[in-house]
C-alpha positions in Angstrom: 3.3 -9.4 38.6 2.1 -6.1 37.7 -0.9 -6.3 35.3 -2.8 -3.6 33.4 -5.9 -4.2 32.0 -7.6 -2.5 29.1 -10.8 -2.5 27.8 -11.2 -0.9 24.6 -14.2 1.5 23.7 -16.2 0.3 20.2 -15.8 3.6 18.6 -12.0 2.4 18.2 -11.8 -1.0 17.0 -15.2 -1.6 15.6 -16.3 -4.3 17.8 -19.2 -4.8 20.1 -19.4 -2.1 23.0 -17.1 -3.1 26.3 -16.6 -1.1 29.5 -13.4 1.0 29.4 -10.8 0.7 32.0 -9.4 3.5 34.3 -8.3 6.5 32.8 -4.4 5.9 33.7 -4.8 2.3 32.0 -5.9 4.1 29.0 -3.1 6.8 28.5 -0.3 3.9 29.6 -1.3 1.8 26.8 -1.8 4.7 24.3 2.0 5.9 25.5 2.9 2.6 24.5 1.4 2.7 20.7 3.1 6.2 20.1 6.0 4.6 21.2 5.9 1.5 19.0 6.0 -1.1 22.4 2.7 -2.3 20.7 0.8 -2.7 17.3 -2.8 -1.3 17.7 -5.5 -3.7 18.1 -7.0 -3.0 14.6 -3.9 -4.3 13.6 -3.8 -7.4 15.7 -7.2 -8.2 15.3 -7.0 -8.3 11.1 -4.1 -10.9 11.7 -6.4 -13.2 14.3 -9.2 -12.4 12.0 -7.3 -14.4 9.0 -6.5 -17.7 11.0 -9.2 -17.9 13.6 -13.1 -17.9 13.2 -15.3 -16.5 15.3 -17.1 -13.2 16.4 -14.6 -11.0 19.0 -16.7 -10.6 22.5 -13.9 -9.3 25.3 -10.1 -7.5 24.5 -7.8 -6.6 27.2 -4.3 -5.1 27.1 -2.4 -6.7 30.2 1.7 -6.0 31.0 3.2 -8.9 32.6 6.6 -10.4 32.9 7.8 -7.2 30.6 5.8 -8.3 27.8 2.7 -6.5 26.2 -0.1 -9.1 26.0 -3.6 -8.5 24.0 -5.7 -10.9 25.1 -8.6 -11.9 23.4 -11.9 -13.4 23.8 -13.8 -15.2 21.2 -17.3 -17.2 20.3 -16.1 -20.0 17.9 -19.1 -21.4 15.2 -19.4 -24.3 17.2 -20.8 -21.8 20.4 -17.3 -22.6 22.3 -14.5 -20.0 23.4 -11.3 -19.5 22.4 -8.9 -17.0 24.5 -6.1 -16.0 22.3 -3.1 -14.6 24.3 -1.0 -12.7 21.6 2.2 -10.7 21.8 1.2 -7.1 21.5 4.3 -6.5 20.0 4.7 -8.6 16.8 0.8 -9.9 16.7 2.1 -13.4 17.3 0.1 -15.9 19.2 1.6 -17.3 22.2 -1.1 -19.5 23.6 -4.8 -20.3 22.5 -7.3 -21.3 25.6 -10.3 -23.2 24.8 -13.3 -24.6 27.1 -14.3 -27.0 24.4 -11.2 -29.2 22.9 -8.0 -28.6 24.5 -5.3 -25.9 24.9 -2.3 -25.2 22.7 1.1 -24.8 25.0 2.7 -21.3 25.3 5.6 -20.3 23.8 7.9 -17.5 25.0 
């Protein structure tokens, strides 16, 4: 399974700071955005944003099984963590991961 990982800088998204990935990572996953594979993350994360409550603390970009996956961490109210896998094509989510109150099944 190959997997690419992307963190995105804050001056792009509007979030709290996080470490940037290597420069290849970075140009792969912008080739994919000018080439429509994805939707950018301030698109994805105004969808999440409508649905699920919480502050954004981690976002990474990962290419597995053929499929473009944002994953994306975040602090709930309650002080819990969610991690949202969504399709980085259409925005959809495919699995929400929680430590506190179960785990929603995947669907591909």
């Amino acid at each position: 399974m190959r997997q690419l990982r992307l963190f995105l800088l804050s001056a792009c998204i509007g979030i709290a700071p996080v470490q940037a990935g290597s420069r290849q990572d970075h140009e792969v996953a912008r080739r994919a955005l000018e080439a429509g594979e994805i939707l950018s993350l301030r698109q994805v994360l105004s969808r999440i944003e409508r649905e699920h409550r919480g502050e954004v603390l981690e976002v990474e970009l990962e290419h597995e099984d053929q499929r473009w996956i944002y994953e994306v961490k975040m602090l709930r109210r309650d002080g819990g963590i969610n991690k949202l896998l969504i399709d980085a094509r259409d925005g959809s989510v495919l699995e929400i991961k929680g430590r506190q109150g179960g785990r929603h099944g995947r669907r591909d």
